[in-house]
C-alpha positions as CSV (number, residue, x, y, z in Angstrom):
1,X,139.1,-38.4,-57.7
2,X,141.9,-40.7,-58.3
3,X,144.6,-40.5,-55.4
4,X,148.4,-41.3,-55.8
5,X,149.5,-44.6,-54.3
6,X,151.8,-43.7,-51.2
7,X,154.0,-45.5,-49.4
8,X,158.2,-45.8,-47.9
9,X,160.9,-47.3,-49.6
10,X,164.2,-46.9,-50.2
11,X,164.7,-44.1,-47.5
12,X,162.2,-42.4,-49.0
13,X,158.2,-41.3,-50.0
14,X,157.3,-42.8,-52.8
15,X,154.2,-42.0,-55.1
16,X,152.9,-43.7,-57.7
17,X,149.7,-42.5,-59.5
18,X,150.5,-44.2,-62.9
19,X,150.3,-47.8,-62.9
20,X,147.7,-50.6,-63.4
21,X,145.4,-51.6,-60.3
22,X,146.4,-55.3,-60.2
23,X,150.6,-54.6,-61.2
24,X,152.2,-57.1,-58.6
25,X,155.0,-55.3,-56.4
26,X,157.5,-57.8,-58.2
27,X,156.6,-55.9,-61.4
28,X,157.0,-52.4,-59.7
29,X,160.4,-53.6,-58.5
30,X,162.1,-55.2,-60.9
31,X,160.6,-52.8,-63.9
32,X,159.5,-49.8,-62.5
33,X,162.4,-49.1,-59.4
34,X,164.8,-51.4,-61.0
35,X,165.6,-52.9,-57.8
36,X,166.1,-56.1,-59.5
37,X,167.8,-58.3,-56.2
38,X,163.9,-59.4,-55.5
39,X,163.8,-62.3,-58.1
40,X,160.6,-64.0,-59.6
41,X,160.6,-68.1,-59.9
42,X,157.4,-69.1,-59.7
43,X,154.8,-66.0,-59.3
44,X,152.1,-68.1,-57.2
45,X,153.7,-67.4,-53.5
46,X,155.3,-70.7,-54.0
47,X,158.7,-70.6,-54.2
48,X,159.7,-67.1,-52.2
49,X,162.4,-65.9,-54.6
50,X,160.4,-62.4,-54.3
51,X,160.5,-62.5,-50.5
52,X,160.2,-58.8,-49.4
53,X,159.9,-57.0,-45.9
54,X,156.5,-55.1,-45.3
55,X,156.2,-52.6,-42.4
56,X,153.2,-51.2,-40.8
57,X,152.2,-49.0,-38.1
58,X,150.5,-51.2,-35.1
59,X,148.6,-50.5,-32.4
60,X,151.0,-49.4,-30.2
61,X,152.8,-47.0,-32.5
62,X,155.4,-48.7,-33.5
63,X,156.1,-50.5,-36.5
64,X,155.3,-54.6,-37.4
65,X,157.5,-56.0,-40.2
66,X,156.1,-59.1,-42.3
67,X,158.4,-61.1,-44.7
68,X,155.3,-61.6,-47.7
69,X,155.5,-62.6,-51.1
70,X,155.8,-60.0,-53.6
71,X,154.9,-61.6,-57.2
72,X,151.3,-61.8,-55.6
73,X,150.8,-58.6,-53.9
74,X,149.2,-55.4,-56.0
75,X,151.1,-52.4,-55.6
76,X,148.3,-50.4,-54.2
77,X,147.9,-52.2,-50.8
78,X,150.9,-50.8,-49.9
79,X,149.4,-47.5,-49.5
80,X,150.4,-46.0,-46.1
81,X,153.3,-48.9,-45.7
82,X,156.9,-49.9,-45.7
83,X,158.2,-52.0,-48.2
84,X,162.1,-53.2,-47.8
85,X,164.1,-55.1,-49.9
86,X,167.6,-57.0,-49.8
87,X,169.1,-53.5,-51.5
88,X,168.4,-52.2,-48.2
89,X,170.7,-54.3,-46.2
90,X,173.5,-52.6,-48.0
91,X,175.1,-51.1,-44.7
92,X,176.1,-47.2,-45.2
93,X,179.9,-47.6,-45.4
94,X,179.2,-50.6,-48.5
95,X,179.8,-53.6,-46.0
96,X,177.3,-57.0,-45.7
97,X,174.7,-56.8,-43.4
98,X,174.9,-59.9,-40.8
99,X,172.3,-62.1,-42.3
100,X,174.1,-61.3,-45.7
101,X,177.7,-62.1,-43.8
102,X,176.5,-65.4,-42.3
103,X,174.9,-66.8,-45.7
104,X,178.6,-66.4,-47.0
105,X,180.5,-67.9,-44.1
106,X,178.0,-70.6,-44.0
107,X,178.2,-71.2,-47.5
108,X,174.4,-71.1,-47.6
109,X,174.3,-70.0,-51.7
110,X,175.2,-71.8,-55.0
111,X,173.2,-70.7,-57.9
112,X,172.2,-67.6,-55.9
113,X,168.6,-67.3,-57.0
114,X,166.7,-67.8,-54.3
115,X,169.2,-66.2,-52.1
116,X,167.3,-63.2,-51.5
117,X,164.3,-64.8,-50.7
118,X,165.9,-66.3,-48.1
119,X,168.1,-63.5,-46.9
120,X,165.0,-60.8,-46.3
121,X,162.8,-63.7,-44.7
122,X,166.1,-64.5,-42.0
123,X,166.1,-60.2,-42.2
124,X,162.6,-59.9,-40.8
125,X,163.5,-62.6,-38.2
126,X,167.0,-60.5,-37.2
127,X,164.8,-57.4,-36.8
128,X,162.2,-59.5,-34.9
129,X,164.6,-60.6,-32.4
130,X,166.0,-56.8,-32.2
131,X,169.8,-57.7,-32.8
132,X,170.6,-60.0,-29.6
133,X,173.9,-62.1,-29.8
134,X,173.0,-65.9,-29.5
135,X,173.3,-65.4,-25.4
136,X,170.5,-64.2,-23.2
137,X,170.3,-60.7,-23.7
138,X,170.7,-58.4,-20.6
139,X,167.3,-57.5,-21.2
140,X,166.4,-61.2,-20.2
141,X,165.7,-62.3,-24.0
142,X,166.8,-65.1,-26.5
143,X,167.0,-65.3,-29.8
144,X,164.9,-67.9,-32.1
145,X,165.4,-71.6,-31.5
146,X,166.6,-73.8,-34.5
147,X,163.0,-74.7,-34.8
148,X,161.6,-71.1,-35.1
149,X,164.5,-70.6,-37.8
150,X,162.7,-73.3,-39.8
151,X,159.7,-72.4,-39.2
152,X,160.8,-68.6,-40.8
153,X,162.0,-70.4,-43.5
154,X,158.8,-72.4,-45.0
155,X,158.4,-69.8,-47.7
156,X,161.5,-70.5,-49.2
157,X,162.5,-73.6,-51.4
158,X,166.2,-73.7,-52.9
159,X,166.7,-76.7,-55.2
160,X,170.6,-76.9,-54.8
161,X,172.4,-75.3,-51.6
162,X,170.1,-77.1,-49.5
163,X,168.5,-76.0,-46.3
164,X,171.3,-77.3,-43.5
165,X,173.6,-74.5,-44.6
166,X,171.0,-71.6,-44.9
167,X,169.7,-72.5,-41.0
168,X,173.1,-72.6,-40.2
169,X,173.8,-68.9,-41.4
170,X,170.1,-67.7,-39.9
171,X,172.1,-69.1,-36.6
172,X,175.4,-67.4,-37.1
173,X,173.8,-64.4,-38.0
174,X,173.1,-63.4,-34.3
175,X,177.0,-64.1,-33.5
176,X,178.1,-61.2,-35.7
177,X,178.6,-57.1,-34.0
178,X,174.6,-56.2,-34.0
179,X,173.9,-53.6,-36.6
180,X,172.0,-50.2,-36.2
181,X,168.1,-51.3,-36.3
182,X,165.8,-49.9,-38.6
183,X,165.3,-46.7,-36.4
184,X,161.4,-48.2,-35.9
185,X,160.1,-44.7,-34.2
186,X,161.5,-42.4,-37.2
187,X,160.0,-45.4,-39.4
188,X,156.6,-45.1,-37.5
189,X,156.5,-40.9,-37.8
190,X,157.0,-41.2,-41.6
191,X,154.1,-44.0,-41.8
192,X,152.0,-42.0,-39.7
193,X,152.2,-39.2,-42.3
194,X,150.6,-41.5,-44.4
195,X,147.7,-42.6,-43.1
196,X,144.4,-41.4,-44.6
197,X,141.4,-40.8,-42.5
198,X,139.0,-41.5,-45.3
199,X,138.6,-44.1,-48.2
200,X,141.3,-44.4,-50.3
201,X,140.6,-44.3,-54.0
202,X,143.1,-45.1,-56.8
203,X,142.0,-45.2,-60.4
204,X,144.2,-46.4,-63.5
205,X,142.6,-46.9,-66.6
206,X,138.8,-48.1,-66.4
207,X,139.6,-50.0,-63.2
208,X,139.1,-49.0,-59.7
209,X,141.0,-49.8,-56.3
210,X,139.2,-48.8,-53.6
211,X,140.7,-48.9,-49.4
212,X,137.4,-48.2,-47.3
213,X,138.4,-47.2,-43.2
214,X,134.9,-48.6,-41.8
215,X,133.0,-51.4,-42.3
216,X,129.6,-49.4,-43.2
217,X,131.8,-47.9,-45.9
218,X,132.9,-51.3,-47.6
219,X,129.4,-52.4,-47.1
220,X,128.2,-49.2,-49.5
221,X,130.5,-49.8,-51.7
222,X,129.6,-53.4,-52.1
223,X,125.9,-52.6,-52.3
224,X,126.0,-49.8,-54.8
225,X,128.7,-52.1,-56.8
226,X,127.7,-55.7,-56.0
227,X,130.5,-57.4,-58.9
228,X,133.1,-55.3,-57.1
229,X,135.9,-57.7,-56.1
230,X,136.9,-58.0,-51.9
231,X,140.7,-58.3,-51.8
232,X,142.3,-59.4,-48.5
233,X,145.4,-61.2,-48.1
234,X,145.6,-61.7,-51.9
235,X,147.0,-64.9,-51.8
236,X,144.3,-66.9,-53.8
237,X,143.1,-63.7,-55.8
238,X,146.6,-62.7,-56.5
239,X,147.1,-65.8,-59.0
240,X,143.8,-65.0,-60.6
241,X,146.0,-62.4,-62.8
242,X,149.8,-64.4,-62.4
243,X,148.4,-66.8,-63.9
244,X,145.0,-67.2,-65.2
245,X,145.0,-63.2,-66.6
246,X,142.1,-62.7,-65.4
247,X,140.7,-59.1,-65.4
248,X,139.2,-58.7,-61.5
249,X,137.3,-55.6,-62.6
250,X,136.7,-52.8,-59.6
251,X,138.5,-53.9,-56.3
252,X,137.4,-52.9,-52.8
253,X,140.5,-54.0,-50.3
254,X,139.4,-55.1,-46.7
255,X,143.3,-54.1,-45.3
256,X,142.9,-51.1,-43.9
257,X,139.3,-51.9,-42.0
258,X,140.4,-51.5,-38.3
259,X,137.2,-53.2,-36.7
260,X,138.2,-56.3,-39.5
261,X,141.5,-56.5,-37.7
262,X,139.6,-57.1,-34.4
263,X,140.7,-60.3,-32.1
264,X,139.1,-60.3,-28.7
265,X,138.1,-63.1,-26.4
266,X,135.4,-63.4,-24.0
267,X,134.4,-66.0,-21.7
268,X,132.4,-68.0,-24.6
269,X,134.0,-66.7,-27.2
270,X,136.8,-66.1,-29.5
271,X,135.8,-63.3,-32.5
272,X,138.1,-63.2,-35.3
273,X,137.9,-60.1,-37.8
274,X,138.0,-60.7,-41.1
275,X,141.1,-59.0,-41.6
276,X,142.7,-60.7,-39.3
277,X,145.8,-62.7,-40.9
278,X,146.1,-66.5,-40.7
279,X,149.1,-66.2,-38.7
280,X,147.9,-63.5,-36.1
281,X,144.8,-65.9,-35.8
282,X,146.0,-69.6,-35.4
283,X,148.3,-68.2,-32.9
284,X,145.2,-66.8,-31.0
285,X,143.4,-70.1,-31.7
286,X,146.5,-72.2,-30.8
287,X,146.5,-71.1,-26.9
288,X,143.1,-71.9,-26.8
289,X,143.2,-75.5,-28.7
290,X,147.2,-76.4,-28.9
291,X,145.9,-79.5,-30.9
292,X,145.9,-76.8,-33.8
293,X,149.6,-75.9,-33.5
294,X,150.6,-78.3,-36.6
295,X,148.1,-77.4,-38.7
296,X,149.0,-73.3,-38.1
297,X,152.8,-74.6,-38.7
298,X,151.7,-76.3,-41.9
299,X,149.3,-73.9,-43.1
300,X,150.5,-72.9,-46.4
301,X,153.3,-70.8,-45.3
302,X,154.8,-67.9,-43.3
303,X,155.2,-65.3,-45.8
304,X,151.3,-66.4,-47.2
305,X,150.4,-66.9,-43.5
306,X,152.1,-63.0,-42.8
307,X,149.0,-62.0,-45.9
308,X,146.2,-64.1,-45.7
309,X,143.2,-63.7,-43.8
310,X,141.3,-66.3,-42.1
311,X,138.3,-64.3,-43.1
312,X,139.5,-64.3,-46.9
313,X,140.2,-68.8,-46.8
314,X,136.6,-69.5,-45.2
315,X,135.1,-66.8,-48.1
316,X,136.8,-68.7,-50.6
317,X,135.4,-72.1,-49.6
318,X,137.9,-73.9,-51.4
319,X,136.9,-77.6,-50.7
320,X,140.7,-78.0,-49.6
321,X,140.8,-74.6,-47.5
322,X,143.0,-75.8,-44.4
323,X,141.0,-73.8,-41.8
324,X,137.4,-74.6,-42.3
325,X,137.5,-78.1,-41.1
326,X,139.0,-77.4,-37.5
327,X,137.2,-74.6,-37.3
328,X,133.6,-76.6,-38.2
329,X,134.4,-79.1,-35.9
330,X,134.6,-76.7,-32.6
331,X,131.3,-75.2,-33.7
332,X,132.4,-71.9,-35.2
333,X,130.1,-69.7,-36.7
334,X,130.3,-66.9,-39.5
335,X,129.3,-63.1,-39.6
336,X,128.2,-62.3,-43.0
337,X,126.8,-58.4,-43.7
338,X,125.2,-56.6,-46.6
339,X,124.3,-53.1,-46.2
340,X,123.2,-52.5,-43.0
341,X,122.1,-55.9,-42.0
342,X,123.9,-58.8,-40.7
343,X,123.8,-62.5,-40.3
344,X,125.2,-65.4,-38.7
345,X,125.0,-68.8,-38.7
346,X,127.1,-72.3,-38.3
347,X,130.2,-71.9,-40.5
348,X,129.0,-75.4,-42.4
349,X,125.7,-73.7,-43.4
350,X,127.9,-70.9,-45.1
351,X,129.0,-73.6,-47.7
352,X,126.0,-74.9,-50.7
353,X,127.7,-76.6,-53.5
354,X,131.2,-76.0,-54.9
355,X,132.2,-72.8,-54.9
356,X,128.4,-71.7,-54.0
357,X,127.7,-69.9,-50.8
358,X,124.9,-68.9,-48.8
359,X,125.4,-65.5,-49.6
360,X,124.0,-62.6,-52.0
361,X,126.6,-60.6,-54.8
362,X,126.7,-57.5,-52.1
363,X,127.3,-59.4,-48.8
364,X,130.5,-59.7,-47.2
365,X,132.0,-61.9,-44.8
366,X,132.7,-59.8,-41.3
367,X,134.1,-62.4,-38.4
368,X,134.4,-65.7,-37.1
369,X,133.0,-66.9,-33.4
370,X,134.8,-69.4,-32.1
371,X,133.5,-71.1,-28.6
372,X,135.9,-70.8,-25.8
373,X,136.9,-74.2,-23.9
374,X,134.5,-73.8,-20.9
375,X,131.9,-75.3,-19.3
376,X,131.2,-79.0,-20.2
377,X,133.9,-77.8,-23.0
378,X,136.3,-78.6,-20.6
379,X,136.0,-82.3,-21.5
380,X,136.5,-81.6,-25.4
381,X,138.7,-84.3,-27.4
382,X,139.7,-82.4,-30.6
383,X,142.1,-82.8,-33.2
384,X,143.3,-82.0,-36.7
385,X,145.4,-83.9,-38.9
386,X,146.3,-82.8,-42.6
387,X,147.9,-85.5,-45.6
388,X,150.0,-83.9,-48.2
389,X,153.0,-84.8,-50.6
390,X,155.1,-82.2,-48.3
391,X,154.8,-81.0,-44.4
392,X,155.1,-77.9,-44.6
393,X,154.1,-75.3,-47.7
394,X,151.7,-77.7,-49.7
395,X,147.8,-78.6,-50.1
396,X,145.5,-80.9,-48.7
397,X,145.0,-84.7,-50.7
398,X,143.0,-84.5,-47.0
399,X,142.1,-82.5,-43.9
400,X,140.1,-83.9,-41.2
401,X,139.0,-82.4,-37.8
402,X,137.5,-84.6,-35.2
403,X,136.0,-83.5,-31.9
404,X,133.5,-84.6,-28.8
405,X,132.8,-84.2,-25.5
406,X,133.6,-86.8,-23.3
407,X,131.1,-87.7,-20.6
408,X,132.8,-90.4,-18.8
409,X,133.5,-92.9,-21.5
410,X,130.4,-91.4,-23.6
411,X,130.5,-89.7,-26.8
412,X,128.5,-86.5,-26.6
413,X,128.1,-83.9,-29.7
414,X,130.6,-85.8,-31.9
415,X,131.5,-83.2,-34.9
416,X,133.5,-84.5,-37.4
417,X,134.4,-82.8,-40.7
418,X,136.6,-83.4,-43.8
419,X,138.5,-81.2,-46.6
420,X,139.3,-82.9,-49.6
421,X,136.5,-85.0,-49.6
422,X,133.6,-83.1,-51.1
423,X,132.7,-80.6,-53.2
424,X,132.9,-78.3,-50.0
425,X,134.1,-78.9,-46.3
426,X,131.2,-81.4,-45.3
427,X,130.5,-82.8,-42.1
428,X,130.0,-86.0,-41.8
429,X,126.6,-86.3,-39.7
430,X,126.3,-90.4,-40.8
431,X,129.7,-91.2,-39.1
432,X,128.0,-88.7,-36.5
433,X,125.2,-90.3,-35.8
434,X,126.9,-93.5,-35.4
435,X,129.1,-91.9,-32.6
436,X,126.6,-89.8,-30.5
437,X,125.7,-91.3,-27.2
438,X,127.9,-94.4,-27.5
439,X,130.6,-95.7,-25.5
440,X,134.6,-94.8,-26.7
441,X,135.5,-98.4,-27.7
442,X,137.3,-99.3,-30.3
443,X,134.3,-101.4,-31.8
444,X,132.8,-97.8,-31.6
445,X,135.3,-96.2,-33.8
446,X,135.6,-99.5,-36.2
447,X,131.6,-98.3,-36.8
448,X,132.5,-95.4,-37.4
449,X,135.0,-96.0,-39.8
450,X,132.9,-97.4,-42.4
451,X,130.0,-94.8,-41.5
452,X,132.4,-92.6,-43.4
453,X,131.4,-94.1,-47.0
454,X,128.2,-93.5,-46.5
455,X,129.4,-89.7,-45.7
456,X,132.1,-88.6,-48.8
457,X,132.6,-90.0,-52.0
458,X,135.6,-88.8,-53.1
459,X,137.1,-87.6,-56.4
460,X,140.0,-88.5,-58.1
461,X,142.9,-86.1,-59.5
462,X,146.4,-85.3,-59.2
463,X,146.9,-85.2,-55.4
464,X,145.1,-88.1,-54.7
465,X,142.9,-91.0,-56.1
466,X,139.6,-91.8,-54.4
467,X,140.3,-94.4,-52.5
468,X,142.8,-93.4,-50.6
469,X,141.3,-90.4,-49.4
470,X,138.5,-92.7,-48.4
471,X,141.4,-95.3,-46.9
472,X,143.0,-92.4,-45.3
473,X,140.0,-90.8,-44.0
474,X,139.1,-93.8,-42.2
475,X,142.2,-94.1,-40.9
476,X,142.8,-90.8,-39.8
477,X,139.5,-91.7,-37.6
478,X,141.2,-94.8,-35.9
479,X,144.2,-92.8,-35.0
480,X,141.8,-90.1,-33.3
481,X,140.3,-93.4,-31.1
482,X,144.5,-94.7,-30.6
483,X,145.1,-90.9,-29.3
484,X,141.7,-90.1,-27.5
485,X,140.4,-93.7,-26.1
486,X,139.7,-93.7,-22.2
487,X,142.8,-96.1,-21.1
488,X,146.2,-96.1,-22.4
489,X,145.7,-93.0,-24.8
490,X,148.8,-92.9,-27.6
491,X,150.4,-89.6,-27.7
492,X,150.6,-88.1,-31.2
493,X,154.4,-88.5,-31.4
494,X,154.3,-92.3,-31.1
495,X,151.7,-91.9,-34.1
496,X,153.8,-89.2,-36.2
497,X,156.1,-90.7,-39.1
498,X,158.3,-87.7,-38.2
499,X,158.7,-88.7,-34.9
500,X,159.7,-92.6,-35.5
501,X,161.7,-91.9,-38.3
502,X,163.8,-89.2,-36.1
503,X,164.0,-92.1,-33.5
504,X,165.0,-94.8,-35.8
505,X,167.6,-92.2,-37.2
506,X,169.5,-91.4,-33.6
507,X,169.5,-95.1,-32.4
């Protein structure tokens, strides 16, 4: 039987029993509540325009808040959530709320469009920090750097206050009188009310949307209905109906599968649920390897980050997926299930041909194994290094991921792998070959360089032609030698463009 979609908003329990499976929370808003403040510009999770505030209960009770993007999200995951808006910073007695006060002082808004984008995405921030002024807090805390502010910000795009003004305001915002938080524990009762102990099953028209609680329940549901389509993060999916129209058929959504949401190290490993978002697991990752920190900053961004599962980008494959070729060169391996059996291999076994996997119609991907930095791991050189038109928010023309162990000045278990490249993220086991068991000298890397066009022959299209991914693949390799050699080692901010132009600027 078909169950009513349930979830908070606007002070209130709302149910919805009525609308199509796949209608985008943009669509409920703007046609359906007529809260028309949350604007659509691009309807990919591009722009942010439609940047709204998601709340859910956590494990301890309270209550996490997420900016996302809402042209991409179906209405039914928010079953047994919180979804706020920028009508509800309208303060009780009609005043601004600070982040709204701060954009206007700070002049941070011209044509006004992307305003509220911005506005809920500095709102989750404010709420983050819990209202402290810009000074340490008595309670010992400080509010987010200029750099975290930006960081907030990647979702957004605004093509004509431009950005100086808008961090400005997300800075002044903690100067004005704190207002009342969102009263999380009254928040966290109502969302407790919510939560369903069984599947949740939602039916509109011929189509299905179904929210299994176990992992044994997903994996019946896939196995009696092998087509039916795994939803995650919905951030590839999502686009399949924005803009291709697709119809996705029955849906079976992986959100609400607490052992997905799992993230526990050991000392050999880090396991990564499904579930797990992107964000929630770089910054796992990140403490582990800090050579991944860039690539978690310019992966995608926040709001899609805040979605996504890292589970849901290595399912997909995509031959430019961002993750998969970090994660392939520290030797991860994937957890794939159907029914009641389970399988796991190298995570660069997983991919076959383009958009081909080694799995069956009914399996499922569960986790991700990571190894831990231990033992002769200890002695790992690893990096990542991602080319694209922009730093932060855009795709891959290339993604490479370099790693060894080094044993004195020998290269031992070189793993080197590329996105970008191939029809899938390959290794490159020529350029591999040529590295294992020899000395760290540059005529050693200068090998290994051309070793790579025996490994990738590269297409051509509109982010990049193919020779200069093969260029730029090559010489992504040298810099790895120029950071990682035995004497004199460069450190990657005398190797980042960023870095020399922001020099060359202040002398």
């Amino acid at each position: 039987m078909s169950q009513p979609i349930r979830f908070y908003h606007r002070n209130a329990i709302r149910e919805v029993s009525d609308a199509p499976v796949t209608r985008t929370v943009l669509q409920y808003l703007r046609e359906d509540a007529h809260c028309t403040g949350t604007k659509e510009g691009c309807a990919e999770g591009d722009c942010g325009a439609c940047t709204v505030v998601v709340g859910e209960r956590n494990e301890a009770g309270g209550v996490s808040f997420k900016a996302v993007n809402a042209c991409i999200q179906f209405l039914p995951t928010l079953d047994g959530k919180a979804l706020f808006t920028v009508e509800d910073l309208r303060q009780p007695d009609g005043s601004l709320h600070p982040v709204q006060e701060a954009m206007v002082e700070c002049h941070g808004s011209q044509c006004g469009f992307c305003t509220p984008g911005f506005v809920m995405s500095m709102w989750s921030l404010y709420e983050k920090h819990g209202h402290e002024t810009r000074e340490t807090s008595c309670a010992g805390k400080t509010v987010p750097s200029r750099q975290e502010i930006n960081d907030a910000l990647t979702g957004n795009l605004c093509r004509c206050t431009g950005y100086r003004p808008i961090v400005d305001a997300a800075v002044r915002m903690f100067d004005a009188r704190p207002k009342a938080p969102v009263d999380v524990d009254a928040l966290a009762h109502k969302l407790a009310s919510l939560q369903r102990g069984e599947t949740f099953h939602y039916e509109h028209g011929a189509q299905a949307f179904d929210a299994p609680r176990t992992v044994a329940e997903l994996a019946r549901i896939k196995e009696a209905k092998p087509a039916t389509r795994i939803l995650a993060g919905s951030t590839d999916i999502g686009l399949w109906v924005t803009k291709q129209m697709r119809e996705l058929g029955d849906i079976v959504y992986v959100g609400q599968v607490e052992a997905l949401q799992k993230l526990e190290t050991s000392a050999d490993w880090i396991e990564l649920g499904a579930g797990v978002t992107v964000e929630r697991a770089y910054a796992e990752l990140a403490t582990h390897y800090p050579e991944l920190t860039e690539m978690w900053k310019r992966f995608a961004s926040l709001p899609i980050r805040n979605a996504g599962t890292l589970g849901g980008n290595v399912a997909n494959g995509s031959p430019i997926g961002d993750s998969m070729p970090g994660l392939i060169a520290l030797g991860a391996r994937v957890i794939v299930r159907g029914g009641e059996i389970e399988r796991e291999m190298p995570l660069e076994d997983l991919y076959l041909a383009y958009q081909k996997k080694d799995m069956a119609e009914h399996e499922f991907v569960v986790g991700l194994k990571v190894p831990t930095r231990t033992g002769a791991r200890k002695n790992l050189q690893f990096r990542t290094y991602k080319l694209s038109k922009r730093f932060d928010s855009d795709i891959s023309a290339v993604c490479a991921a370099f790693s060894f162990i080094a044993d004195g000045d020998v290269i031992r278990e070189p793993r080197i792998a590329f996105g970008g490249m191939a029809a899938t993220p390959k290794r490159a086991t020529n350029t591999e070959g040529v590295l294992n068991g020899a000395d760290w000298h540059e005529a050693t890397a200068q090998a290994a360089m051309q070793a790579l066009a025996l490994d990738y022959a590269p297409l051509t299209d509109m982010r990049a032609t193919n020779a200069y991914r093969l260029e730029t693949a090559q010489n992504l390799l040298y810099r790895f030698w120029l950071e990682t050699r035995p004497i004199d080692p460069l450190t990657a901010e005398a190797l980042n463009v960023r870095f020399v132009e922001a020099e060359a600027a202040s002398v």
